[in-house]
DOFI-702375 format. One record per atom (N, C-alpha, C): atom name; x, z, y. Coordinates in steps of 0.02 Angstrom, whole numbers, plus 50000, padded with zeros to 5 digits. Layout:
  a     x     z     y
 CA     X     Z     Y
...
//
This chain:
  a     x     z     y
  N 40693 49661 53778
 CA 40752 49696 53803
  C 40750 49698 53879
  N 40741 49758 53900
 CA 40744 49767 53989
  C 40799 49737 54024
  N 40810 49694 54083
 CA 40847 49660 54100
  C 40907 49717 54148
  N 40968 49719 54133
 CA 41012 49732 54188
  C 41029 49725 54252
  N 40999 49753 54312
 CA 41015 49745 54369
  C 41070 49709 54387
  N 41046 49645 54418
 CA 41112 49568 54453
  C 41159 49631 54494
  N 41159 49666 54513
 CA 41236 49710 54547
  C 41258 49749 54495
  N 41239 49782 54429
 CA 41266 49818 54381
  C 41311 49770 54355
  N 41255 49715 54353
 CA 41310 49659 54284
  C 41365 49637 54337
  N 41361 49611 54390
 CA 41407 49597 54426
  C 41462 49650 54444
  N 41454 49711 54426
 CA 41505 49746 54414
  C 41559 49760 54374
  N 41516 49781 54317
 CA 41523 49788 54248
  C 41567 49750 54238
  N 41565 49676 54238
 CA 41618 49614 54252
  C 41673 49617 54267
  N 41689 49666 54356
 CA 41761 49643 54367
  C 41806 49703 54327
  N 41857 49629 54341
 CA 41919 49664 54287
  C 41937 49720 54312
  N 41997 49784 54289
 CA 41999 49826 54341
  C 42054 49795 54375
  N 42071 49840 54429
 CA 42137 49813 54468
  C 42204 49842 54431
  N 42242 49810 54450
 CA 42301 49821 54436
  C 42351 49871 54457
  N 42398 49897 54409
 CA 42423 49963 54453
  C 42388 49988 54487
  N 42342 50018 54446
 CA 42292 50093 54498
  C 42293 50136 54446
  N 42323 50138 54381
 CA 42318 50193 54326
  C 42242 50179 54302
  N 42217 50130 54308
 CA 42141 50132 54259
  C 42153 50137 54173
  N 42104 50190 54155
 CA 42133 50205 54098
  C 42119 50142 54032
  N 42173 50132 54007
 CA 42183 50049 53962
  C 42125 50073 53927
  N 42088 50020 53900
 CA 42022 49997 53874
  C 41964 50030 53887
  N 41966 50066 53950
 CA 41897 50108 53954
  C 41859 50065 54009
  N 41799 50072 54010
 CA 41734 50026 54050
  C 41719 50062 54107
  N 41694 50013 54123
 CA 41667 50059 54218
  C 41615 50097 54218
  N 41616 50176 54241
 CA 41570 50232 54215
  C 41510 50208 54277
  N 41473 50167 54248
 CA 41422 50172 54307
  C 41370 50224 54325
  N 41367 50277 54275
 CA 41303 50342 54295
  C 41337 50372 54243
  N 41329 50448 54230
 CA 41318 50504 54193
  C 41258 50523 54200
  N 41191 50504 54151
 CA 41136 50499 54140
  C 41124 50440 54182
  N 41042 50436 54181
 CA 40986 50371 54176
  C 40969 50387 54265
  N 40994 50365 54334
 CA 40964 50368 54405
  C 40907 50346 54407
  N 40893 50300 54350
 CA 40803 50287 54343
  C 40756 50336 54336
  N 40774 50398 54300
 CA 40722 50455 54284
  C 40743 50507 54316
  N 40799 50503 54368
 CA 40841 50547 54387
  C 40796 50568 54457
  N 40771 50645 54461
 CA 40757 50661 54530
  C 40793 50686 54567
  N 40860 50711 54555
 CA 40925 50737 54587
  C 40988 50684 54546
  N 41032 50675 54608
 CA 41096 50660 54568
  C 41155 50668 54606
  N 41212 50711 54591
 CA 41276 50735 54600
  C 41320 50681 54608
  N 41362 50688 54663
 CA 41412 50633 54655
  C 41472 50668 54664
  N 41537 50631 54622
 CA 41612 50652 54632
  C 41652 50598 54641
  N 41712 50579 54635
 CA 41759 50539 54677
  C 41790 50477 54619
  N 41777 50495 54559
 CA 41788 50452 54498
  C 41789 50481 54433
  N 41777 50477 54378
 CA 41752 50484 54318
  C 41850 50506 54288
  N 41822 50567 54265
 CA 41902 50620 54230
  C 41933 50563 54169
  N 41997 50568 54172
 CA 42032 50534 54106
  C 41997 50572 54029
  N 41970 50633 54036
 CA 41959 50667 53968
  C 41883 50633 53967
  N 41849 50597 53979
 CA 41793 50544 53986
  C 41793 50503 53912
  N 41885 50477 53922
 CA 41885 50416 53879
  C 41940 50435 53826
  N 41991 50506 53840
 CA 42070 50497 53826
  C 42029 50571 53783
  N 42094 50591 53721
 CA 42085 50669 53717
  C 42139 50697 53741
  N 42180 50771 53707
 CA 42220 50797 53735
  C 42305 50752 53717
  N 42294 50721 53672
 CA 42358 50681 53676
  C 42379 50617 53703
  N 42315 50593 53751
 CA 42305 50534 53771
  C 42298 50469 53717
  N 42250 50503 53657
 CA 42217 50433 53651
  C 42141 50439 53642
  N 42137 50384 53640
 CA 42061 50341 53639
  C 41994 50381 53621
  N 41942 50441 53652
 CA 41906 50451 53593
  C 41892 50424 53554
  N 41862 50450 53488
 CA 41830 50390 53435
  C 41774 50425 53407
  N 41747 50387 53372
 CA 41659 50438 53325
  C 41634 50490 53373
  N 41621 50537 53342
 CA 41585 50577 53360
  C 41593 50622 53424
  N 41679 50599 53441
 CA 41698 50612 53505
  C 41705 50550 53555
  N 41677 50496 53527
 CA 41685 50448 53579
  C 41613 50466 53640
  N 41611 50462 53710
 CA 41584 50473 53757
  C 41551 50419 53794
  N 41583 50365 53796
 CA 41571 50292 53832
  C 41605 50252 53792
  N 41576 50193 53803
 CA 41589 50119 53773
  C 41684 50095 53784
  N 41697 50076 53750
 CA 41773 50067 53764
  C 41783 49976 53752
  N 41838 49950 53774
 CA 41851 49892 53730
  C 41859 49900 53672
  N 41881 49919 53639
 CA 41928 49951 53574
  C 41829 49947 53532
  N 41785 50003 53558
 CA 41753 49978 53515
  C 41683 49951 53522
  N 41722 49900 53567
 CA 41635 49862 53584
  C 41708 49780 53547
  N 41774 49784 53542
 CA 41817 49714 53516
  C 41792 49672 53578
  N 41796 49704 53609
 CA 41813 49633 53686
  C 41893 49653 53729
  N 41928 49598 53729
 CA 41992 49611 53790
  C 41942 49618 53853
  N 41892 49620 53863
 CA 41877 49633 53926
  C 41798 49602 53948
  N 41778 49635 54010
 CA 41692 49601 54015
  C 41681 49546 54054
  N 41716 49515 54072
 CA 41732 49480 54131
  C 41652 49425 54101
  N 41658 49412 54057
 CA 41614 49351 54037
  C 41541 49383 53949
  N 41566 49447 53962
 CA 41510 49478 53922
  C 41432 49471 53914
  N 41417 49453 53843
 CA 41344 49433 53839
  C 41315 49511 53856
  N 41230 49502 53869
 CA 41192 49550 53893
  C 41195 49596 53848
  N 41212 49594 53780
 CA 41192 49640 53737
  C 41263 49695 53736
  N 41305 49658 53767
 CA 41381 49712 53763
  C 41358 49748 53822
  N 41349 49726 53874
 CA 41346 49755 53943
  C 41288 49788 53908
  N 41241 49792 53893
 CA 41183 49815 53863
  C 41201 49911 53842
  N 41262 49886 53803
 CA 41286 49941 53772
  C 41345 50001 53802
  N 41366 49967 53856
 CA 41395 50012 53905
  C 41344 50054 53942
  N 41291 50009 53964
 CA 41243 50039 54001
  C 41214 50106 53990
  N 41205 50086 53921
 CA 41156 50128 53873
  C 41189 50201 53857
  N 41279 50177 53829
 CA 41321 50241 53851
  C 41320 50301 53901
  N 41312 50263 53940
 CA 41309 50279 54023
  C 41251 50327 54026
  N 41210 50300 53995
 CA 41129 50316 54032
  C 41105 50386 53970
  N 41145 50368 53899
 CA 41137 50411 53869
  C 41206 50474 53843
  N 41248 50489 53905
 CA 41283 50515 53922
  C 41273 50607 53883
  N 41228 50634 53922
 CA 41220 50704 53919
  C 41173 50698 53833
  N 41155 50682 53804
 CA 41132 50688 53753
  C 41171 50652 53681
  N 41259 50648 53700
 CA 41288 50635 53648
  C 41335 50672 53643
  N 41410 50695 53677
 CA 41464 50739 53669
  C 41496 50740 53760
  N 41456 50765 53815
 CA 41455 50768 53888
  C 41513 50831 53893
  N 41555 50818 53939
 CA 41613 50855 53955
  C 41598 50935 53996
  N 41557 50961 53954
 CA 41516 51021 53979
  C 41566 51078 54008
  N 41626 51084 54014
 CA 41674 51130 54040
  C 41666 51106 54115
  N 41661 51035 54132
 CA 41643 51003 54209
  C 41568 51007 54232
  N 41509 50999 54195
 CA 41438 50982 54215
  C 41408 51042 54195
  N 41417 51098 54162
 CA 41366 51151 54164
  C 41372 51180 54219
  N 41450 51212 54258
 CA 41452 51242 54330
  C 41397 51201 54376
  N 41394 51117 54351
 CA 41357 51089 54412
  C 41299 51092 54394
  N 41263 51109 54347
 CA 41211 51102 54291
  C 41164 51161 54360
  N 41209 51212 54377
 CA 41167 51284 54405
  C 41135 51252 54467
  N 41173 51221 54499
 CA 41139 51197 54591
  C 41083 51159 54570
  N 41107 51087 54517
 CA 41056 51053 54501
  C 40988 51102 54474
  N 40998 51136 54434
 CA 40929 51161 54426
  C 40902 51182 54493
  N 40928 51216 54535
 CA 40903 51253 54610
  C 40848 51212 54645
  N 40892 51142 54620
 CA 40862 51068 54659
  C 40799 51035 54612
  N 40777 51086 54534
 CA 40726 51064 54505
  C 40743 51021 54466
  N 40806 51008 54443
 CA 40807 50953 54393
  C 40863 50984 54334
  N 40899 50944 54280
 CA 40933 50964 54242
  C 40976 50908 54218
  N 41064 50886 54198
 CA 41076 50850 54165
  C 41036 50837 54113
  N 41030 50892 54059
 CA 41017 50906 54017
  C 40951 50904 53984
  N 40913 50883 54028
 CA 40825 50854 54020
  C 40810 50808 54061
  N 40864 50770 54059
 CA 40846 50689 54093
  C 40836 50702 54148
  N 40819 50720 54186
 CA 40801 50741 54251
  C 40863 50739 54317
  N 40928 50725 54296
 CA 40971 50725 54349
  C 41020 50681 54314
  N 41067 50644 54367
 CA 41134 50601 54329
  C 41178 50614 54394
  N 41233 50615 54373
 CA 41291 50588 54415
  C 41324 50542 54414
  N 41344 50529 54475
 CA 41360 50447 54506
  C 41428 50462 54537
  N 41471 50422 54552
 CA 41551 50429 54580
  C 41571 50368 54626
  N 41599 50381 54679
 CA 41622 50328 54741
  C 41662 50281 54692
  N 41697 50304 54655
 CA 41746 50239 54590
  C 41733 50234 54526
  N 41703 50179 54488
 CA 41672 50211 54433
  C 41736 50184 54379
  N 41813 50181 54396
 CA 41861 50186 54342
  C 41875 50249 54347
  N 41878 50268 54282
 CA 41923 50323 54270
  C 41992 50330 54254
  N 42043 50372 54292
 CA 42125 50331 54301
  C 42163 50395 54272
  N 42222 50386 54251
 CA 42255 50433 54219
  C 42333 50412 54238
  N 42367 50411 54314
 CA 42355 50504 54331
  C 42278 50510 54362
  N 42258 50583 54359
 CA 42191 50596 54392
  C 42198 50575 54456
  N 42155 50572 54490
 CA 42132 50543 54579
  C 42181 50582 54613
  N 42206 50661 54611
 CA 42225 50687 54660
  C 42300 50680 54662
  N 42328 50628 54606
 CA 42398 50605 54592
  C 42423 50549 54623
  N 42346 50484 54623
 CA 42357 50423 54653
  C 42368 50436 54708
  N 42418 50375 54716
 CA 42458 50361 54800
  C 42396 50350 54857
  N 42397 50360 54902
 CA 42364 50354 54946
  C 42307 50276 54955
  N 42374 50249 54953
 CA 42347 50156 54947
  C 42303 50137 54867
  N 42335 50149 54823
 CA 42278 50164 54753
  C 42235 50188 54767
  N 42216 50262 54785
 CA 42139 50269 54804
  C 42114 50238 54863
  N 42136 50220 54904
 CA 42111 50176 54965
  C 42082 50118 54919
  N 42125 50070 54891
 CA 42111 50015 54864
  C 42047 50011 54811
  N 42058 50062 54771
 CA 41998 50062 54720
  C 41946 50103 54759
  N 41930 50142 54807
 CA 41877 50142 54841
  C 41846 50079 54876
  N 41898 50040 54913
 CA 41889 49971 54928
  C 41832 49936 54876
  N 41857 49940 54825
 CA 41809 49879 54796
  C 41746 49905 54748
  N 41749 49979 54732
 CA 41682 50019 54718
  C 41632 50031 54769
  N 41666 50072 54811
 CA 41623 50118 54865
  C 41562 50069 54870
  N 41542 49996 54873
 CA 41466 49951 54890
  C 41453 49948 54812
  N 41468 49964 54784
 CA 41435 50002 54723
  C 41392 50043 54694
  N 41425 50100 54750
 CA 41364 50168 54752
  C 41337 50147 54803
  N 41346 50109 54855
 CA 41265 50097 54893
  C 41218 50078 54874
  N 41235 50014 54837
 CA 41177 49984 54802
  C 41157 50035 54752
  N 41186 50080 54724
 CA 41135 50123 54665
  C 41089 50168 54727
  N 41126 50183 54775
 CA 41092 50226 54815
  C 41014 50195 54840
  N 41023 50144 54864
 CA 40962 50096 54880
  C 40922 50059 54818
  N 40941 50062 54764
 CA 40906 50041 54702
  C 40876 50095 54711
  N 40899 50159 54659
 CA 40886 50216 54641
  C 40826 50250 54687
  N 40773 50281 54671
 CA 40724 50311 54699
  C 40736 50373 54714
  N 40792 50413 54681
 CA 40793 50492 54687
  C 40796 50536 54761
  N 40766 50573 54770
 CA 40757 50610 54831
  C 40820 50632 54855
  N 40869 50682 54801
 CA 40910 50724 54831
  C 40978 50693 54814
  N 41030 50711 54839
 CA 41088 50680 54808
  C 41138 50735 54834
  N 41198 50792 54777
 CA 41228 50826 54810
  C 41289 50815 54802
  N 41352 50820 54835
 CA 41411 50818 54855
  C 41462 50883 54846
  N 41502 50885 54792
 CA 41531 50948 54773
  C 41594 50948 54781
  N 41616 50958 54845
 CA 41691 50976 54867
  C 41701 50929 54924
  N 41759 50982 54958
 CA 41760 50938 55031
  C 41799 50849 55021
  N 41830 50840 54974
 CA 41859 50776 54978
  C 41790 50724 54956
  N 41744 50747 54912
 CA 41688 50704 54893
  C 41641 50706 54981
  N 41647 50744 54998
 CA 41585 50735 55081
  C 41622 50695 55118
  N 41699 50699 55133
 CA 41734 50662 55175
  C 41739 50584 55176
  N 41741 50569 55083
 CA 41741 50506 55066
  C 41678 50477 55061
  N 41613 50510 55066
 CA 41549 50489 55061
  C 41523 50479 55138
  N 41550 50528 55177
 CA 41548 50514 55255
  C 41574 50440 55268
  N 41634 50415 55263
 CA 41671 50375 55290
  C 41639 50327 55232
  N 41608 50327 55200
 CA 41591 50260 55142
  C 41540 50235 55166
  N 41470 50300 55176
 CA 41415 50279 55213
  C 41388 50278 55269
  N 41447 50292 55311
 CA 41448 50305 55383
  C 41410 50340 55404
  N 41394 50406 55368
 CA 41348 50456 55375
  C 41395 50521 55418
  N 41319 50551 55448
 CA 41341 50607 55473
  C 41294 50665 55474
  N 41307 50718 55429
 CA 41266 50794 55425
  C 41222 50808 55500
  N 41162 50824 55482
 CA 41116 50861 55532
  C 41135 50926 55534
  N 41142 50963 55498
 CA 41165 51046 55477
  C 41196 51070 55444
  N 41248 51096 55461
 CA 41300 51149 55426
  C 41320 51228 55423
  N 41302 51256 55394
 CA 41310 51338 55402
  C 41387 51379 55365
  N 41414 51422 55355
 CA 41460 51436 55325
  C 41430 51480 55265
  N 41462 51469 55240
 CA 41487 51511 55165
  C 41500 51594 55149
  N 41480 51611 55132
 CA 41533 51692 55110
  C 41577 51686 55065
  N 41632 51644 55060
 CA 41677 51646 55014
  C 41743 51673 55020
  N 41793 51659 55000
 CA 41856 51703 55017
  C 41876 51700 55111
  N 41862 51778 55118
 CA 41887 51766 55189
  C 41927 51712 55249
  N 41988 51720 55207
 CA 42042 51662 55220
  C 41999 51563 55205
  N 41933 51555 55186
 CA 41933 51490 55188
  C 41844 51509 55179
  N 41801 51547 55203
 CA 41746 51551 55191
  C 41685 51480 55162
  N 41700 51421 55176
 CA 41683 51355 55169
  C 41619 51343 55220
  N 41592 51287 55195
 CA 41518 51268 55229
  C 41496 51241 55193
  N 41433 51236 55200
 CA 41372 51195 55167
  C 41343 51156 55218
  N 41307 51082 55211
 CA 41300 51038 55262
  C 41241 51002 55203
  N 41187 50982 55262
 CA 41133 50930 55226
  C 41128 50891 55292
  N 41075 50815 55270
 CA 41064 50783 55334
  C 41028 50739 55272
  N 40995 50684 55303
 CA 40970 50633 55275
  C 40994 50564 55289
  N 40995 50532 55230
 CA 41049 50459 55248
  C 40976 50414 55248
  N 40987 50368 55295
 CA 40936 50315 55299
  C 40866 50336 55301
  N 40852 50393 55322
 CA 40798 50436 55340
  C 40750 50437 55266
  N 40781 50436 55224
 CA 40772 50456 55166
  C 40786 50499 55115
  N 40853 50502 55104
 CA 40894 50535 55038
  C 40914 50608 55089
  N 40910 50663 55044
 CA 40940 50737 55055
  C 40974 50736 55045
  N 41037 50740 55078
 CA 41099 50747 55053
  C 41125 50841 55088
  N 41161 50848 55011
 CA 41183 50939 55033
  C 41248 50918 55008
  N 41302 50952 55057
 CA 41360 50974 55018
  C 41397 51016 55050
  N 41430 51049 54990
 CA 41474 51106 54988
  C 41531 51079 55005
  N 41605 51132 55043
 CA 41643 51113 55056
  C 41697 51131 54976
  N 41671 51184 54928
 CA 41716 51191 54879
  C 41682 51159 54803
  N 41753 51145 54786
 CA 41729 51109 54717
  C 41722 51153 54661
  N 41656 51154 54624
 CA 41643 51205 54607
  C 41690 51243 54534
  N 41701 51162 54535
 CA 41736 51169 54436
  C 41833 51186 54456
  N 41838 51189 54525
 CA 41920 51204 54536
  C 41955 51241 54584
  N 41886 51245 54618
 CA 41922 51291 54677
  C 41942 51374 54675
  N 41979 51378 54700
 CA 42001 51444 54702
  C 41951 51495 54747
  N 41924 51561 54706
 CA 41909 51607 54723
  C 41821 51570 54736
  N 41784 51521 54689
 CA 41750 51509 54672
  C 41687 51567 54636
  N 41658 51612 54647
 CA 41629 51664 54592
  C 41559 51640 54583
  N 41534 51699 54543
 CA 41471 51673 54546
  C 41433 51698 54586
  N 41450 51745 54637
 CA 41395 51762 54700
  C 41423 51714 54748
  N 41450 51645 54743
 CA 41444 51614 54792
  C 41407 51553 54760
  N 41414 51549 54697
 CA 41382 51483 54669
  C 41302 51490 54677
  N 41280 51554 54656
 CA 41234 51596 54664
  C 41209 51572 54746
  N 41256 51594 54786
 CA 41224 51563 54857
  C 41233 51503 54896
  N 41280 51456 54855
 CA 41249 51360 54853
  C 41194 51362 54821
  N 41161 51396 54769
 CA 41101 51366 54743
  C 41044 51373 54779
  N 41040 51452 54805
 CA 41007 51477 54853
  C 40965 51429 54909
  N 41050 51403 54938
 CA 41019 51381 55001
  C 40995 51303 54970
  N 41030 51294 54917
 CA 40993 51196 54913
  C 40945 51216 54881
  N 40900 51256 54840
 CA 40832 51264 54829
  C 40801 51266 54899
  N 40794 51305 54953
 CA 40778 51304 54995
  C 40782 51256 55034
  N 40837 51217 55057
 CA 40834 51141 55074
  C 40781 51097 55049
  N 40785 51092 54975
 CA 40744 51056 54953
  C 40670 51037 54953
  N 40658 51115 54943
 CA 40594 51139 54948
  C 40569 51099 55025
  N 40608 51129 55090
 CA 40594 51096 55156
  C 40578 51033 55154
  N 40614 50980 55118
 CA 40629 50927 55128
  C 40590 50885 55076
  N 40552 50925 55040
 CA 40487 50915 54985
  C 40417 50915 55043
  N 40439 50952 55092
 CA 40352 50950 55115
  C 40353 50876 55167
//
């Protein structure tokens, strides 16, 4: 049995916090797919309540369950979990896109990632999130101090996957995911160009390299919500991050 990375399990572990809306019995989403086989990987701001909840707010189950839950791994919690439970969150995690994946959110992102040569959908790409609870109300409901706080104690979370993880590219989809990845990794874009998108808010696109390693591209609109989103602009995020990439391949 392949051993669990000492910062996964040490995650995996803490309890969640309190009053932040973490959704009751769901586990900490550490990847959407495997960052081990992953040559691209997408990041967003925390893992959607429809992850773990359906439309009436309860629990998936069978064939709609998505990730490991308490409910049905029968633990109050991981705090002290043998390897083989954590084993099985992992495995959730890692085998994400090849069981019942929230494809109304990841095929829009499915298009850039291919641009960038990879695919959810053939192992080849995962996504990763600055918080890996998923909270219900959604992120853009929590109080200010709730998302402050649960970024607090994730955000050295995704560093360490960032510095584990071998993958070249890593992209950023919407301006609140670049802002909070700026200020997390104290990063700052080499290049930014604008957008052709709706007059009134045309956007930008921005790459740079973190730690003189990782490609990082991101868009200022989110692709799965923003307004006046089409496909001759998604069409020209892919554009330019194939072309990034390609650069940043030689």
């Amino acid at each position: 049995m392949p051993a669990i990375p000492r910062f996964i399990i040490d995650r995996l572990r803490e309890t969640p916090p309190v009053n932040c809306g973490v959704v009751p019995q769901s586990t900490p989403v550490i990847s959407f797919g495997n960052p081990a086989t992953a040559r691209v990987a997408t990041l967003g701001l925390n893992p959607s309540k429809n992850e773990f909840l359906d439309r009436s707010g309860e629990l998936l189950r069978g064939d709609e369950q998505r990730f490991a839950t308490l409910t049905s791994l029968r633990r109050k919690h991981l705090a002290e979990a043998d390897h083989e439970t954590l084993k099985q969150v992992v495995d959730a995690c890692h085998g994400y896109f090849s069981g019942n994946p929230y494809e109304r959110w990841f095929r829009p992102l499915d298009q850039i990632v291919q641009a960038a040569g990879a695919s959810f959908f053939e192992g080849t790409a995962c996504h990763l999130d600055l918080v890996q609870w998923a909270t219900d109300p959604v992120w853009s409901k929590l109080s200010r101090a709730t998302r402050g706080e649960l970024r607090a104690r994730d955000g050295e979370f995704l560093m360490n996957q960032l510095r584990h993880y071998q993958f070249p590219v890593l992209l950023l989809n919407g301006q609140g995911v670049i802002s909070a990845f700026e200020e997390q990794a104290d990063f700052c874009f080499d290049d930014s160009r604008r957008l052709s998108g709706p007059k009134k808010n045309p956007g930008t696109l921005s790459s740079g390299r973190w730690e003189n390693r990782l490609l990082v591209i991101g868009w200022s609109f989110n692709l799965q919500s923003s307004h006046g989103v089409s496909n001759d602009l998604r069409a020209e995020i892919a554009g330019a991050v194939k072309t990034l990439v390609r650069r940043h391949a030689k």
